[in-house]
N, C-alpha and C positions, 0 to 999 in steps of 0.2 A: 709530415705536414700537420697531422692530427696533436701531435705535442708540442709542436711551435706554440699554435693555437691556442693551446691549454698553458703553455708556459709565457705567452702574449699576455692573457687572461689575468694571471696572477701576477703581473709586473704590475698590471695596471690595477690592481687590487693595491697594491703595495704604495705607489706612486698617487694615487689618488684616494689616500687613507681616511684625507678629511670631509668627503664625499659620503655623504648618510648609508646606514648598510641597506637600511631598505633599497636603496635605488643601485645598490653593487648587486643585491641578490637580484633583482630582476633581469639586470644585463647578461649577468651570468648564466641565469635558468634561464634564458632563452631557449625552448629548442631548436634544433637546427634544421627538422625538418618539417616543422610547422608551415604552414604559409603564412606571411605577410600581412596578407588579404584576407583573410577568413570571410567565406558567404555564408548568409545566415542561413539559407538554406539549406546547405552540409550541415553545418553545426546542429541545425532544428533536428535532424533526423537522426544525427548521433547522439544528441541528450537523450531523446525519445526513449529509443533503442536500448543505450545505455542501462536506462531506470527501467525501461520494464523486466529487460534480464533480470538486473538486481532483486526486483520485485517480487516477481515471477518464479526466481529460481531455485538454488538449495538454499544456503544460509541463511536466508533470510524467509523461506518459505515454505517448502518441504523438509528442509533441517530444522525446521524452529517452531514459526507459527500457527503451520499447519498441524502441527503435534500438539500446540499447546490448546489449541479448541476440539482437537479429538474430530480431526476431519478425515486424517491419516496417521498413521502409526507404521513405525518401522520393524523390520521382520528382521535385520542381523544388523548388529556395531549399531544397538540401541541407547548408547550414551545418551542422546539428545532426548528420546524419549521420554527418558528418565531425569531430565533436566539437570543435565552433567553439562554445563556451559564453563567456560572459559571467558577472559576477557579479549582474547581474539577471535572468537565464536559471530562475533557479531561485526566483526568490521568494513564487511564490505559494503554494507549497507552505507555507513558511515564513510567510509573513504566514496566511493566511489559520490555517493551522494553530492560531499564538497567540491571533492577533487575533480568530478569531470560534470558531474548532471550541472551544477547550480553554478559552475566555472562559466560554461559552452553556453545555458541560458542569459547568464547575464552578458555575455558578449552579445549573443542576439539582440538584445534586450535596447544596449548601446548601437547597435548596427540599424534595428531597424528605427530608431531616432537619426542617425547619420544618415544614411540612404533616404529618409522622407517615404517609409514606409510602416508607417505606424501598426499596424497590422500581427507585422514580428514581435513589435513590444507586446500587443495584446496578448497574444498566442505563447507567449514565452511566459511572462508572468503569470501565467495561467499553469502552466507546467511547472515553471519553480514552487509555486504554493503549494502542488501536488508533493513537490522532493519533501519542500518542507516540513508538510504536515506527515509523510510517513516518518520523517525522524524524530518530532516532537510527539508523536504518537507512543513511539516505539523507545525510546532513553530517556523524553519529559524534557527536563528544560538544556537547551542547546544555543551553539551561537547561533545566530541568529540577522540582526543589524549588521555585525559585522565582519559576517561570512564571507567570503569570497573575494575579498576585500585586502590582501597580500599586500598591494601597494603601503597602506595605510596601517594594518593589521595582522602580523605575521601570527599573535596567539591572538585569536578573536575569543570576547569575552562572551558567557553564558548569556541568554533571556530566558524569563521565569517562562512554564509554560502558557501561561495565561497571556504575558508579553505577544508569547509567539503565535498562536491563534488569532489575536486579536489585530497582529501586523499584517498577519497571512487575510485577513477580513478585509481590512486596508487595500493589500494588494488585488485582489480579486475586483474588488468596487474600483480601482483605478483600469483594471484590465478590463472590468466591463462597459466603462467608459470610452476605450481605448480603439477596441475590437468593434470594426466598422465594416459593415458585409456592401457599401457601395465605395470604400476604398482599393488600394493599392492593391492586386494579389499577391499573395505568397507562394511559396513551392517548398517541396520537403517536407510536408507536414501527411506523416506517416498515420494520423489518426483520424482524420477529415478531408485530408488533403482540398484543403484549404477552403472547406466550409463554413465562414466566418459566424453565418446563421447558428451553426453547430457547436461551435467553439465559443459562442455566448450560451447556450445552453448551458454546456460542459461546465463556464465556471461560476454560472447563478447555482448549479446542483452540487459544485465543490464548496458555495460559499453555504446552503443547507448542510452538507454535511458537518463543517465547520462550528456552525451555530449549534449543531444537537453538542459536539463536542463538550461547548463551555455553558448548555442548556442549564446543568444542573445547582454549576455555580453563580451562573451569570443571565438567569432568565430573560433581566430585562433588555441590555443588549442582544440576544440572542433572538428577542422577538423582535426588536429594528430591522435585523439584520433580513427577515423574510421580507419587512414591512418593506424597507430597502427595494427588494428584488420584485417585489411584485407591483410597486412604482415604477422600477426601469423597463418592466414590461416584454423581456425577452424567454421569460418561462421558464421550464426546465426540462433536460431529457424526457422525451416524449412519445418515445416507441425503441421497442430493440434498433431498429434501424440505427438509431441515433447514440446507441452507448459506446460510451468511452472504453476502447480496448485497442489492442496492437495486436495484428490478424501478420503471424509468421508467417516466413517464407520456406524454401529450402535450405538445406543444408549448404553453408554453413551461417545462415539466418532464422535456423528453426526455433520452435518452440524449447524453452531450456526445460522444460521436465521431459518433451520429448528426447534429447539431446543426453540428456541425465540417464532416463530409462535405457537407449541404446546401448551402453555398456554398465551400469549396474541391478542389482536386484533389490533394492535395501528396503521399499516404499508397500506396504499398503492401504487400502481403505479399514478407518478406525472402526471398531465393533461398535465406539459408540451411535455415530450418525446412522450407520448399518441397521441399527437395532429399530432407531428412530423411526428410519422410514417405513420398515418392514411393520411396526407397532398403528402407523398412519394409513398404511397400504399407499405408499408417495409415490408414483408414476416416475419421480426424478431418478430412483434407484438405478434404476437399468443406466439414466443419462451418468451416474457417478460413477460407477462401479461394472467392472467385468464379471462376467460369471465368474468361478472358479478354472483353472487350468485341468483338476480331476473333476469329476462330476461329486454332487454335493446333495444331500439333502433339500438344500436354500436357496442352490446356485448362488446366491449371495454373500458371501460370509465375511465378515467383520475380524480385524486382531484388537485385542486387547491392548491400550494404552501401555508403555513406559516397564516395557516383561525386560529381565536378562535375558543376553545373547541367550543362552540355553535352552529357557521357555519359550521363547520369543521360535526358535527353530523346531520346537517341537511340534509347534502348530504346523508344520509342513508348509513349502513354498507355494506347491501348487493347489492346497486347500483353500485358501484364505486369496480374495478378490484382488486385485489392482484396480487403481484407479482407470476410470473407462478409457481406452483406447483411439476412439476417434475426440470425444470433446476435452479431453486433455495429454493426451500421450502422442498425439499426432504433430506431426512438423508443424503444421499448418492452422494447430489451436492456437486462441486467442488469449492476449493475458489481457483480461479487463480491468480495468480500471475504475470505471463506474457505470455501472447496469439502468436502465431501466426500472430495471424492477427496485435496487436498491435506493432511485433516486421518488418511487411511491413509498417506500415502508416509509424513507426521510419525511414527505412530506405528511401520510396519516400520522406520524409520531407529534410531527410540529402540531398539526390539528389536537393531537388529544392532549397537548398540554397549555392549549389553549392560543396559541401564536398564529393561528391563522383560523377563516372562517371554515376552512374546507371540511369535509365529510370523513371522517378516521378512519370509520370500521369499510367504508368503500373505497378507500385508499388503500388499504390494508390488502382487501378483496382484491382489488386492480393488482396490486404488488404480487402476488403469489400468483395470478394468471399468469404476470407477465414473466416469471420466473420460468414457469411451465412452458409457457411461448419460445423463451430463449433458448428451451432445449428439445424444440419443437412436441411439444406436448399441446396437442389445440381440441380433443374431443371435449366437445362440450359437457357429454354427461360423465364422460371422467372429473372434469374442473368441479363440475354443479356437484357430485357423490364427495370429494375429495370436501371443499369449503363448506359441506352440510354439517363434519363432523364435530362434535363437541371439544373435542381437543383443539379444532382448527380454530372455530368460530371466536371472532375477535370482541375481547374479554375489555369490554371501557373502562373497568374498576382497578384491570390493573396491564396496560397496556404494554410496557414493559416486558412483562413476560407473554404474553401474545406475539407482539412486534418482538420480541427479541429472539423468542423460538425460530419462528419463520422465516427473519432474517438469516441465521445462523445457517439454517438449512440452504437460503438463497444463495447464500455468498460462499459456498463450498468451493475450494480453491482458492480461494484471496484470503490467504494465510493472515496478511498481516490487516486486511481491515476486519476481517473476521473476527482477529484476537482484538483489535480495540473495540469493537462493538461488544462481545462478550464481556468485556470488563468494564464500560460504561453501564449496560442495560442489566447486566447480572442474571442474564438467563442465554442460554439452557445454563441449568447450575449442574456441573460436570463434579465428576469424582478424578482424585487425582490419582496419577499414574501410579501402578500398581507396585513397581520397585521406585518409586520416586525416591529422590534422596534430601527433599525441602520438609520432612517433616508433618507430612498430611497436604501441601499446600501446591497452588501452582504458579506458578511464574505470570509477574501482572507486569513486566517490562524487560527491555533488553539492559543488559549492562554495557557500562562504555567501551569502547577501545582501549586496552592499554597503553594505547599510543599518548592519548591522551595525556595519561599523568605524565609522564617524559616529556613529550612536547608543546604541552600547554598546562603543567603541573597549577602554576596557580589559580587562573581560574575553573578548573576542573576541581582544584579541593574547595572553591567557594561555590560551587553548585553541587556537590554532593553537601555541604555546609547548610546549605539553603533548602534544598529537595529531601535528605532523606540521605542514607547510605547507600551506594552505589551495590544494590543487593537486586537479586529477581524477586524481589520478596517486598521492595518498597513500593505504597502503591502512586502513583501520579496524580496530580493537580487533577486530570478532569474524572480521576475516578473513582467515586465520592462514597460509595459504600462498601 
């Protein structure tokens, strides 16, 4: 029956030749077990899901980005460390990205305009800019306009990155418009479920972080864009309660570093951040890092960025920390998205470059409590000893390195906004890996998919044309020095 079908298929390929191929490839890639129907509610929760694994997980996270800000470091088959990438090193981000995140949203997207429940369109669009901005974040300039767009556009052309920021600013101001908490409810929404209140929060604090993005080229859009948000008057993340994360389930919905750690060993916590805290006296230590598996002078101890397998095993397995066990190794950690705490650095940064009236250096202060809070750190006269210290105390003259210390420290585990914050702010300014193989240097982006050149060969050579060489080494539009 199965090769009738298939041999059905191709007669009518043949017989109906004059019929455009765009509309033969889509009859034909039909699945067959998809539904019909698709609810947007299924959909909502499997883009969710989808992107946070991606996010969250090795390739893109603990295989990459989380190495490349020296948050962790790997103990054996330390290739990556060492910034030994490939151009299929990074594809999942990218496939999955197109092929099912920004697929599945924009069906939503279309579904909840067809149903008359505008609500999906808000909540969607608000998740695609998310897909968005970690891919233009992390490759630079990408398609974009006419992404997911198959019907119309089988090789979708590149947008610069400045394009794409600035369409992703578009989209968000249209989602904030959209997203109405005395409308229609929704269901499936794995990250608020379906807190419409929460979910205008969410994308006024995606559209700051956006704005710092193209701050350095594009100040004065960048200051609309606050001025924007605090006309439409919905605020921004406003308490741990309220940050943006995806809180796993069981198995087989757990957390993916949990799920990772269960059958490998490869991961530790980097001597660099180790060293940091311990230099701070950071109360956060304990929330990052495991004691040691043997007992240790430090209980805490740190590897070395980017060692060969060799060195790398010679520091012993059970010497050197893992990442802490309950607020990342457990089933049931959260992959965040957007903190709290990260949505105060955002806005004391907007302050101290002048785009908003608020208060910096108490924004700053609020920011690092609320970091401490997220990992239940609340004594007072620990926070008041910890923010006394001169190294902490936030520096007006050069904010940048204040706010970007602190940040880095905050965002431990978010591989990949970690790495774009580090190369925007340019602090902490790290040493590179110690068998690196760049030459002194470290990687300021992903390179593409090879798929790419194959299957969308020409406009992939006219955005390596336009950007730079398709190198880890080229640095991107928002990252200026």
């Amino acid at each position: 029956m199965r090769n009738n079908i298939i041999n059905g298929l191709l007669a009518a390929v043949v017989v109906l030749s004059s019929v455009s191929c765009k509309k033969e490839l889509e009859n034909i890639n039909k699945n067959p077990n998809a539904t019909e129907n698709p609810q947007p509610d299924y959909l909502l929760t499997a883009a969710t899901k989808l992107t946070a694994d991606v996010y969250w997980g090795v390739a893109n996270n603990m295989g990459s980005s989380l190495l490349l800000v020296q948050h962790w470091a790997m103990i054996q088959y330390t290739d990556p460390d060492r910034y030994i990438f490939s151009n299929s090193s990074f594809i999942t981000l990218w496939n999955t990205g197109y092929g099912q995140s920004i697929t599945d949203l924009n069906k939503v997207i279309s579904l909840g305009t067809d149903q008359g429940i505008p609500n999906y369109k808000g909540v969607a669009l608000v998740l695609r800019s998310w897909v968005f901005q970690l891919l233009t974040d992390a490759y630079g300039d990408i398609p974009y306009r006419q992404a997911g767009k198959i019907d119309s556009f089988l090789t979708p052309a590149y947008d610069t990155q400045r394009d794409v920021y600035l369409g992703l600013l578009d989209d968000l101001k249209t989602a904030q418009a959209t997203l109405d908490p005395a409308g229609a409810a929704i269901a499936g929404d794995p990250l608020y479920n379906g807190d419409i209140p929460s979910w205008k929060k969410f994308a006024n604090s995606l559209r700051l972080r956006i704005a710092l993005r193209i701050a350095d080229r594009e100040p004065v859009l960048a200051k609309q864009v606050l001025t924007d948000v605090q006309a439409e008057g919905s605020g921004y993340i406003g308490s741990n309660a309220e940050t943006a994360q995806l809180i796993y389930q069981n198995s087989p919905n757990q957390n993916p570093v949990s799920n990772t750690f269960d059958t490998r060993n490869d991961y530790r916590i980097s001597k660099t951040i180790v060293d940091r805290l311990f230099a701070l006296n950071d109360p956060r230590l304990a929330a990052y890092a495991d004691t040691t598996a043997d007992a240790t002078p430090k209980k805490y101890v740190g590897l070395p960025n980017g060692l060969t397998v060799g060195d790398a095993a010679g520091f012993g397995f059970t010497k050197i920390s893992k990442p802490d066990s309950l607020n990342f190794r457990a089933p049931h950690a959260p992959a965040v998205i957007l903190s709290y705490a990260e949505a105060l650095f955002d806005r004391a940064e907007a302050a101290a470059r002048g785009f908003t009236g608020e208060n910096a250096s108490d924004l700053y202060n609020q920011a690092i409590q609320a970091s401490f809070s997220q990992y239940a750190i609340t004594d007072p006269t620990v926070i008041a000893g910890y923010l006394a210290q001169p190294a902490v105390q936030y520096d007006a003259a050069n904010f940048k390195q204040s706010i970007g210390q602190q940040k880095w420290i905050a965002l431990f585990g978010q591989g990949l906004e970690a790495f774009a914050e580090w190369r925007r702010l340019d602090y902490p300014q790290l040493t590179p890996a110690v068998a690196g193989v760049l030459n002194g240097q470290i990687p300021v982006r992903f390179i593409y998919p090879g798929t790419e050149q194959s299957l969308n060969g020409a406009n992939y050579t006219k955005a390596v044309q336009l950007q730079g060489a398709d190198l880890l080494t080229t640095k991107l539009w928002f990252d200026v020095n």
